[in-house]
N, C-alpha and C positions, 0 to 999 in steps of 0.2 A: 619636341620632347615634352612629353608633360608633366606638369606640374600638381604639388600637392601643397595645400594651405590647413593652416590648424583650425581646427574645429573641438566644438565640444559636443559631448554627446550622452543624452541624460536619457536615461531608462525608469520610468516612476514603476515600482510594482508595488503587487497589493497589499504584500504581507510586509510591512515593516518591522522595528523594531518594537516592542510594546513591551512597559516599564508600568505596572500597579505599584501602588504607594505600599510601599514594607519590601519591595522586591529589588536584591542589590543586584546587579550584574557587572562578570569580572572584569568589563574593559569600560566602568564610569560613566552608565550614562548619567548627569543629574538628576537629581528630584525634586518631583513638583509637589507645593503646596498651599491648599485653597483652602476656602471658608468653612471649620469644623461643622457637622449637622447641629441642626439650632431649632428652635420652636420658639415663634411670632404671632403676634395678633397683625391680621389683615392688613396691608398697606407695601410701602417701600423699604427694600430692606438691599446694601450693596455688599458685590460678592467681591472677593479676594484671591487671589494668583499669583505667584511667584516661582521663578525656579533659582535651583541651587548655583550652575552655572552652565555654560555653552552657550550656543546663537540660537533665538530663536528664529525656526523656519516660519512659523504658522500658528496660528492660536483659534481656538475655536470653542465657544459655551453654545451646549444644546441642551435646551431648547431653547430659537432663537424670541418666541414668545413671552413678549413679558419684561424683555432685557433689553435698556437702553440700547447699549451695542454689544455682539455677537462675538465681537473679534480684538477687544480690549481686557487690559488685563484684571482691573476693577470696574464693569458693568452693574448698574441701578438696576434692581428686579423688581417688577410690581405684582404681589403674591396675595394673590386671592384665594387660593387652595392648598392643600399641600401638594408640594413639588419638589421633583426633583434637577440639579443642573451639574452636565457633568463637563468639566474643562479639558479640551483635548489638546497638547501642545508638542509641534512637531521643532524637535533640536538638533541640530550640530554637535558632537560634542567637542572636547579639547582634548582630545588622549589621539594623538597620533602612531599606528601600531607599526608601523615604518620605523625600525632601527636603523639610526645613522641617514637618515631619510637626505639631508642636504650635504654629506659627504664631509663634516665639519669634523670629524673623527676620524677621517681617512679610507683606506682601502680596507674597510672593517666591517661586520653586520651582513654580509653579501658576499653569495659565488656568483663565478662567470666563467665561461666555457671560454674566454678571449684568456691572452697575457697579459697577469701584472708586470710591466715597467716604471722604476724611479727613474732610469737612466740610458743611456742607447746602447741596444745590445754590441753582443760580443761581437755578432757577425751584425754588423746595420744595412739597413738596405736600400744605402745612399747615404748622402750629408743630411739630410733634413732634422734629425734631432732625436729624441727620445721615441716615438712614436711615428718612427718611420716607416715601420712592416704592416704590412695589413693584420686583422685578427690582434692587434695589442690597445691594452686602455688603460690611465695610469689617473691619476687623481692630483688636480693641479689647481692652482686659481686663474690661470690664463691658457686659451690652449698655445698660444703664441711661443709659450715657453718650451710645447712638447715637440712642436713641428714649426719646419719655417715658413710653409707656404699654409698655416692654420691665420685666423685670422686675431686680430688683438680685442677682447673683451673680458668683461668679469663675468661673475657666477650670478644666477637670476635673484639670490638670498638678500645680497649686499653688495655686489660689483666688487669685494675683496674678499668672498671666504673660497670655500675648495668647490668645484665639481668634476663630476666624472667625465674623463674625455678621450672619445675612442675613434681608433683608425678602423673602418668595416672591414669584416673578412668578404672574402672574392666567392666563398660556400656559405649559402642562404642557411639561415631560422638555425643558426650558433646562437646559445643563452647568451645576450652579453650580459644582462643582472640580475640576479635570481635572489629570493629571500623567502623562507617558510615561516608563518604567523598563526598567532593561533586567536579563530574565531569565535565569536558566539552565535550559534546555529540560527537559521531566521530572521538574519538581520542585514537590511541593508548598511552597505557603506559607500562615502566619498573617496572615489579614487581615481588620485588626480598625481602628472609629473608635467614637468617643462624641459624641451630639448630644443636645439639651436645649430642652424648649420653650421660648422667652422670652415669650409673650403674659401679660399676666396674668391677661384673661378668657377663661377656656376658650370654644373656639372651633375649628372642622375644623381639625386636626393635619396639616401635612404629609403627602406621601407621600412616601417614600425612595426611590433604587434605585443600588447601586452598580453598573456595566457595566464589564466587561475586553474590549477590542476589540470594543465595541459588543454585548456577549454577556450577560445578567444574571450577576452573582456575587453570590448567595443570592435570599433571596426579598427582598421589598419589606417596607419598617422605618418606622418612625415615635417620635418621642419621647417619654414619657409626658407625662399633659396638665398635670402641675402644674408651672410655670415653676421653672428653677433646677436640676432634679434630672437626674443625667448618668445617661445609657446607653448601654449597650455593642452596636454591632455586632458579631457575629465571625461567620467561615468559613474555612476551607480550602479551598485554591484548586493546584489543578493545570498547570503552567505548559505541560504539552505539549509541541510542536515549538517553539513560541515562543522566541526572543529578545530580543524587543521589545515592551511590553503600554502601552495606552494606557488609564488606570484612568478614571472621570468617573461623580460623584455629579450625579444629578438628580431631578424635584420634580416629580411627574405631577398632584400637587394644584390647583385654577385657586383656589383659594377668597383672597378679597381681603384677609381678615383672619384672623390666627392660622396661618396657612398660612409661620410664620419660626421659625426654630432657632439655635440654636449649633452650630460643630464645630469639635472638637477632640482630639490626640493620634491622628492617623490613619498607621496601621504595619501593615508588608508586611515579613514575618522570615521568613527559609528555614526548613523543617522538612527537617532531614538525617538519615540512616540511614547510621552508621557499623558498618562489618565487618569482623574479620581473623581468622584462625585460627589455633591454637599446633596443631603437630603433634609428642606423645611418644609417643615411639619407648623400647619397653620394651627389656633387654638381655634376649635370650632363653637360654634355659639349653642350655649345650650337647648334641647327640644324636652317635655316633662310631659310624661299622658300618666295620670292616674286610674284606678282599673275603673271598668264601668260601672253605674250605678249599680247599688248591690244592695244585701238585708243585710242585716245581723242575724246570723243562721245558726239555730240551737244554743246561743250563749250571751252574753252581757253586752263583750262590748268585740269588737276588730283590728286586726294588724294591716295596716296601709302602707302596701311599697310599691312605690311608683316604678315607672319605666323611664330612666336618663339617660340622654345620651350627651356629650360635648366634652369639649376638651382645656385644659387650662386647672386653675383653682374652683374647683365649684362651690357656692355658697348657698345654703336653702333656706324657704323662710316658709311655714305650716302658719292656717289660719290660726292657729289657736296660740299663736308664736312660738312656738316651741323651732328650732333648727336644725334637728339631725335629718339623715336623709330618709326617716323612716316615721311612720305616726301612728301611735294608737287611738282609736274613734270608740270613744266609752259610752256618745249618745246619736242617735239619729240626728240625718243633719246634713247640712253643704257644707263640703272640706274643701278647698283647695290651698297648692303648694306652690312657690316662685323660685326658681334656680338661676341663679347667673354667675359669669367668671369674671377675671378680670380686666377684661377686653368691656371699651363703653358699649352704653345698648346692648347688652345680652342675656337682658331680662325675662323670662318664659316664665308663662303659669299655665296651671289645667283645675279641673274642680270634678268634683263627686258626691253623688247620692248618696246619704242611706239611709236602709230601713229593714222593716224585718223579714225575715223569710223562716221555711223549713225543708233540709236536706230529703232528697226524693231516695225512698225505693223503690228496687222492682225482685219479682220473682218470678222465673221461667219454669218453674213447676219441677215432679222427677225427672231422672233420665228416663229414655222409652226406646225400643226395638220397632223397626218396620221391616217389610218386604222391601226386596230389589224392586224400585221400578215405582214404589209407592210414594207417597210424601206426604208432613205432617205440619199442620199451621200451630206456630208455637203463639202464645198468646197470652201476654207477662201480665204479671198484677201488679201497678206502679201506684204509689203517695209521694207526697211533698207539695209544694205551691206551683202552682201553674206562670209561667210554663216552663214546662219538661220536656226537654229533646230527648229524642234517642238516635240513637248509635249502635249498629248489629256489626258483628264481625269484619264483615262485606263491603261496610263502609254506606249501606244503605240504613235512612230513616225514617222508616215507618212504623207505625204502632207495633203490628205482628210479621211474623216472619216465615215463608214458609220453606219448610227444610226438604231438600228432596235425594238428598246423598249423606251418609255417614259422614260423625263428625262431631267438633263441640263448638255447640255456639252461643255467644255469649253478647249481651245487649249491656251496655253503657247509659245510662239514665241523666240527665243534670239539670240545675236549675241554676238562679243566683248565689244559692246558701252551698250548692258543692251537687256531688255527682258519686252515682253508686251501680256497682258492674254485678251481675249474675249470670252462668252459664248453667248450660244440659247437656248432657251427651246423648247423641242418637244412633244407635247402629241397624245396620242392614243386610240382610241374607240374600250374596249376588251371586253369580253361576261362579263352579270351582275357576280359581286361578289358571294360567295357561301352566302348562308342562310338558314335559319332554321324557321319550321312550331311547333315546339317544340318533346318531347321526344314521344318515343313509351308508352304508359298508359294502365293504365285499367278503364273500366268504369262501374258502379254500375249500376244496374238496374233501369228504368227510370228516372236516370241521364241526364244533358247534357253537353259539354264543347264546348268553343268558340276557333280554332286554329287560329294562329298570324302570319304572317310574323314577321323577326327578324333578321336584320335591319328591317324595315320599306323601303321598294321598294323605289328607286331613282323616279325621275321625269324622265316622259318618258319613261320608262319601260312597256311592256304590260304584264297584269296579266291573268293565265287562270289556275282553278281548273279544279279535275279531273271528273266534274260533265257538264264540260261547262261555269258555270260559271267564267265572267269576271268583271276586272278592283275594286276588292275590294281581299284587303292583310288578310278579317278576311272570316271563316266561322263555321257555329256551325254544330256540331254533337250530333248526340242523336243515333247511332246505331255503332256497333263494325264493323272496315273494316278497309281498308286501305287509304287516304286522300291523292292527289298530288298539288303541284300548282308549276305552270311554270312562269319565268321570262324573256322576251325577250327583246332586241333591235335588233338597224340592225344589228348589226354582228353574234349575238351567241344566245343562249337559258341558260336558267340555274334550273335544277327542287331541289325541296325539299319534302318530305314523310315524313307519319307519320302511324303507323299501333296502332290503338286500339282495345283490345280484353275486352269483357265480364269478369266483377271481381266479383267471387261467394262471398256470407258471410261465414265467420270463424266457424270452428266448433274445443273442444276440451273437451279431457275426463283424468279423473285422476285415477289408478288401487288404491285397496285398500290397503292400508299396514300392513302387518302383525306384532304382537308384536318382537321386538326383543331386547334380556335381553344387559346391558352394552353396548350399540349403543352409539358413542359418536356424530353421525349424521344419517340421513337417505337421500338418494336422491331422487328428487320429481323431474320425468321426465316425465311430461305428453304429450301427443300425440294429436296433431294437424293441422289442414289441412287450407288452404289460410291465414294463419294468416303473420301479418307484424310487429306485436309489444305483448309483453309480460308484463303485471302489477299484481304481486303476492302481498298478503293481507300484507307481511314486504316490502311492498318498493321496492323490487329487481323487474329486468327488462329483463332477461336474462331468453331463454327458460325453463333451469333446476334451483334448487338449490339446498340446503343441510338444512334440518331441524334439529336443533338442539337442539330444546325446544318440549315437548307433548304439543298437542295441533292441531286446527281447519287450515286446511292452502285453502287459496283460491284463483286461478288462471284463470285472465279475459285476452282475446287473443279478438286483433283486429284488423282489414284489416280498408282503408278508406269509406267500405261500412259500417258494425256493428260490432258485439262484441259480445263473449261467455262468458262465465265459469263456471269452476268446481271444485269441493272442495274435501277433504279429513281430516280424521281424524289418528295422531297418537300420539303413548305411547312411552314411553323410562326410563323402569323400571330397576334398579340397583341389583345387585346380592349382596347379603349378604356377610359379611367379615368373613375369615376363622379368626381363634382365634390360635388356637393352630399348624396344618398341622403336626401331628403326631409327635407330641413333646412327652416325657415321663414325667410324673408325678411319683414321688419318694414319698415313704411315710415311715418312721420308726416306724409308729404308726398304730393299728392295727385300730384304730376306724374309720376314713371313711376320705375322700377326698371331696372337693367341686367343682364340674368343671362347669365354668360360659362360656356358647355360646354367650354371648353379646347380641349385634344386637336386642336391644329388640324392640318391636311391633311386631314380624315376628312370624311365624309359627316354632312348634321344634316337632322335633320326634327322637329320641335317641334309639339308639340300645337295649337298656331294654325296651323300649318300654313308657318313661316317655317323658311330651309334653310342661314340663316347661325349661324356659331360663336354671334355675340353678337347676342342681340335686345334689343328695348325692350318693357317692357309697364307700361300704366296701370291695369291691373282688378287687383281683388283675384282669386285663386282658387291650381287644383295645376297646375302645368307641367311636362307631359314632353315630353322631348329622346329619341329614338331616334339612337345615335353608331354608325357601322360604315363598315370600310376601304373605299376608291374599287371596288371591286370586293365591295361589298355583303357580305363575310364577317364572322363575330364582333361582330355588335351586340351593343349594349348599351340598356339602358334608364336612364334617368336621371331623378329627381323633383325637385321644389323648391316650398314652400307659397310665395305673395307675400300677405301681409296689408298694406292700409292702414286704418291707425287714423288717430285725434284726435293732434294735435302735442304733446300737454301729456306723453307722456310714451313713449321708443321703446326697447321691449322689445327684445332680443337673440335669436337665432338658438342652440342647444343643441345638437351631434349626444349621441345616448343612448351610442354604441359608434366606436370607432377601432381599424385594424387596422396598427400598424407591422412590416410581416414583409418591404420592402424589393422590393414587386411596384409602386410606384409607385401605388397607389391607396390613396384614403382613408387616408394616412401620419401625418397630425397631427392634432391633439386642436384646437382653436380654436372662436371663436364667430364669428357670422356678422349682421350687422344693416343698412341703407340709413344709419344715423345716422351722424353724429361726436359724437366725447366732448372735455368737457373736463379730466373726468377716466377714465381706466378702471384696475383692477388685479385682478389673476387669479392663486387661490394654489391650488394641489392636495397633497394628503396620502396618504398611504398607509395600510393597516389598521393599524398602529401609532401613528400620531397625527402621524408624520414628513413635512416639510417636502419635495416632492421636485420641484414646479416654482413660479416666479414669476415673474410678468411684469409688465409696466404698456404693453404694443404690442397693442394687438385682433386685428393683421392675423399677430402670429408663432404658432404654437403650438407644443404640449407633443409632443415624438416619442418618447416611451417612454421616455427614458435618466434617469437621475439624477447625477450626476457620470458619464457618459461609460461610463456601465454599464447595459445594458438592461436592464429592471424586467421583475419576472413579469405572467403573465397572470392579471388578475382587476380588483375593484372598487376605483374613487378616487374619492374625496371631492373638492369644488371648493367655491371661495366666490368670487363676482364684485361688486365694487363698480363702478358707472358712474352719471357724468352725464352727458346729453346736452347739447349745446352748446346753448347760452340756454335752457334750462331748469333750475331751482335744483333739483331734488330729486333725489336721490343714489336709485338702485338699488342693491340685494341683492338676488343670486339664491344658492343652496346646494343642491349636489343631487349624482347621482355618475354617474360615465362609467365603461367599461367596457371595459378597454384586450384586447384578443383575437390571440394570437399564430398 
């Protein structure tokens, strides 16, 4: 026999729970808080952490750079820069979302698919005590008290409070204890219980499983085999998009004895990921450039502002003592400024020339016209003190400039005393712009159309079609060819075309369609020549469609000259439904059988050679029905076995396969028999062991859904009990059907 021992079993995932400082969430995780952002002169400076409460799992400061230790809760940083450090702390928290979690409330907080029992039932099943039947579980502090062959121990809490204590049911994966909670979505949690075998002769051990929304959460447990002794489930668990989680322990074991436990202290605790970051900000040491040496340009004396950068209190100190951050220079001369902050050593100076100067002009003369193609050296008249840079448009600097394309350009002048901008404008006479006489076309017979220029020709421009005609931008056409017209001035030419061709009328045909049985569309692609546009009698506008009603269809095609169309006619007749598909018919009675083809209005012709819906027959043997519409289309074939036997005992009718896909055939799962019962009952399973039809009516059947949710395609289990009426012996049949979508 084998055995099962307690394990734990821990799943890490990636997305935990994550908690930013200001961010409360409804099921408490703590919060963390560190070192407010701060601003330091260079050196050691220690960080600070704490949370509100829970266990810490884990602590982590990044970056590890810099920081005595990484994984402490007040680490020494040595900060050279500004930087940032962010504290990651993984917690436990203390809110347990388990109601009534160690049973210290009673039979409370929690269903289960088992019996509650205080006391031994009405009917008991034997001397043994409260919890003598299988399938019951009652909430005790000893199991000893509920059964007499349970073993004597306490609860895992404190060896004197309550836990849950259940006899197994002998029918697998019954809830024994279910409870719905409500989540916060993305987060993991601890979830953990302890159960205990009470048998005291070892004997098949329970099978465990806890399910979250009907999903397993961990593998399947079992409690060691010596009565008394507690063990631990755990896992970690991922709450997802979830809000709301429906937990439910069950018991896949059928075994009649030793198949019972204890459980108790059962907890579901958030695992949170607390985050925040301190950002220091170092004071940086200051740097001072004052501008470069310079004149005094056109005036007395100069305004001096430096370039500072650093951070902290800055203090400034001008040769001439003065201290604001800014200085006026009333004589020629070396200046220099000193800035520092409060941080030692952070003393910077710069110094400065001056003397005199004079601001440069310049002038690039009139504007001026060239030809396309030509180009003109511009060639400025500049003063001021040497030296003078220039600067053209273009970002090139050279003395002159030569310009070879329309435009305005304009040169930038400077020296030490300042800088001075003049432009010209240059324009050019280049061949007409492009244009257009409009698109290539077609043209209808004894049509005409009038072509345009487009722009509209400039002034001045000479006009010439490819006819000879001149000096008009329109002309009409009335025959298929090709059309030019010319644009000139004095420099260039410029042509535009247009080529028109002869456009035939539309012509289009539709083939006829032939019948075809269970068509759930037909495609209507009809064949047509010059057409530009498509209007079918539904509306649609697209060359082809799909008809999916009988009926008249009629398709008009048009070009900009005229318009066709052509029609057609089709059916889309349905094949009859099989009834039976070689099911057997059972009979204990010799007198006759009545086998109904359904499907009525339709045509019948039956293997005896009889042409009603419903016949009668007395022989054992196979009967087929040929079923097809009054106009002989879309038969079908239809089978059915009739056996008569001996009366003592009348077997059932079994289809192997059922197709619920909503075509009206073969739609339900049922049995088939000539008997009555006085008793019948019919349960089906799925590959998981799950309950998913029951009946106790012969005539309803199973139509694929299970709560109102259609089940996949594949194999089901069945189990049938029946008696026939005045006969004492009970039938069982077990076998599996084969639902096909």
């Amino acid at each position: 026999m084998s055995q099962f021992y307690p394990f734990r079993f821990l799943l890490l995932l990636s997305c935990l729970c994550f908690l930013s400082i200001g961010t409360v969430y409804s099921q408490a995780c703590p919060t963390l808080t560190i070192t407010p952002d701060t601003s330091i002169c260079p050196g050691s400076f220690v960080l600070h952490s704490a949370i509100s409460s829970g266990t810490i799992i884990s602590r982590a400061w990044k970056p590890k750079y810099g920081l005595s230790d990484s994984t402490v809760a007040n680490p020494t940083a040595t900060v050279t820069h500004d930087t940032s450090y962010t504290c990651t702390v993984t917690v436990s928290s203390t809110t347990n979302l388990i109601s009534n979690g160690d049973f210290s409330a009673g039979n409370t907080g929690f269903s289960s698919g088992y019996t509650y029992l205080n006391a031994p039932p009405a009917q008991p099943c034997g001397t043994y005590g409260i919890l003598g039947c299988e399938a019951d579980y009652t909430v005790n502090t000893n199991p000893r008290n509920t059964h007499t062959q349970f073993a004597n121990f306490g609860d895992h809490t404190s060896g004197t409070g309550q836990m849950m204590i259940v006899n197994g049911a002998t029918s697998p994966n019954i809830s024994v204890w279910c409870q719905t909670i409500t989540v916060q979505p993305y987060t993991d949690y601890q979830f953990s219980a302890w159960v205990s075998n009470v048998d005291l002769n070892p004997q098949p051990l329970p099978n465990l499983r806890f399910n979250i929304n009907n999903a397993p959460a961990g593998p399947p447990f079992s409690p060691v085999i010596s009565a008394g002794v507690w063990s631990q489930f755990y896992t970690v668990w991922n709450s997802g998009a979830n809000t709301s989680v429906n937990i439910c322990l069950t018991d896949s074991s059928t075994a009649g004895g030793g198949n019972d436990f204890a459980l108790d202290d059962i907890a579901f605790i958030p695992i949170c990921i607390l985050t925040d970051t301190v950002h220091i900000t170092t004071f940086v040491k200051p740097t001072v450039a004052l501008p470069a040496d310079t004149s005094f340009c056109d005036s007395v004396y100069t305004s001096i502002s430096p370039v500072v950068t650093g951070t902290g209190t800055l203090s400034y100190l001008w040769s001439d003592g003065t201290t604001q951050q800014r200085d006026t220079a009333r004589l020629a001369g070396t200046y220099w400024l000193q800035v520092s902050n409060q941080c030692a050593s952070s003393a910077a100076r710069d110094s400065m020339r001056i003397s005199l100067g004079q601001t440069p002009t310049a002038d690039l003369g009139p504007d001026s016209l060239i030809c396309g193609g030509a180009s003109m050296v511009i060639v400025p008249a500049v003063t001021g003190t040497s030296p003078v840079s220039y600067l053209w448009q273009d970002a090139t600097t050279d003395s002159t400039y030569t310009a070879s394309a329309p435009g305005i350009y304009w040169l930038r002048v400077a020296n030490a005393c300042g800088a001075y901008t003049d432009s010209v404008r240059i324009d050019t006479v280049s061949a007409p712009a492009a244009f257009s006489i409009g698109a290539d076309q077609g043209l209808c017979s004894g049509a005409e159309l009038t072509l345009r220029a487009a722009p509209v020709p400039a002034a001045g421009l000479s006009l010439l079609w490819q006819d000879g005609v001149t000096q008009t931008d329109t002309f009409l056409v009335t025959a298929a060819g090709t059309y030019t017209l010319t644009e000139t001035n004095r420099c260039a030419a410029t042509t535009a075309s247009v080529t028109i061709t002869a456009l035939p009328a539309p012509t289009v045909s539709l083939d006829p369609i032939p019948v075809q049985c269970d068509a759930d569309s037909i495609l209507l692609a009809p064949v047509a020549t010059d057409a530009t546009s498509y209007s079918w009698s539904t509306g649609a506008t697209q060359p082809s469609i799909y008809a999916h009603t009988a009926g008249t269809y009629t398709v008009t095609v048009s070009n900009t000259c005229a318009s066709a169309d052509a029609s057609v006619s089709i059916s889309l007749p349905r094949s009859p439904s099989r009834v039976y598909n070689g099911a057997v018919v059972d009979s204990c009675s010799r007198a006759s059988v009545t086998l109904d083809a359904q499907n009525a209005g339709r045509n019948f012709l039956w293997s005896d050679g009889q042409t009603t819906q419903v016949i009668t027959v007395t022989d054992s043997g196979l009967y087929t029905v040929v079923i097809s519409d009054t106009a002989g289309l879309c038969p079908v074939t239809d089978t059915v076995r009739v056996d008569f036997h001996r009366c003592d005992s009348c077997p059932v009718a079994i289809p192997s396969a059922f197709t619920p896909n909503g075509d009206g055939k073969n739609e339900t799962f049922r049995t088939y028999s000539a008997c009555t019962y006085d008793s019948y009952h019919i349960t089906i399973y799925n590959r998981w062991g799950e309950l998913v039809y029951e009946s106790s009516a012969e005539a309803s059947g199973w139509d694929g859904t299970y709560k109102g949710v259609a089940q996949p395609a594949g194999v089901y289990v069945y189990m049938i009990r029946y008696r026939s009426t005045g006969l004492p012996q009970e039938h069982a049949h077990t076998g599996s059907v084969t639902l096909i979508r």
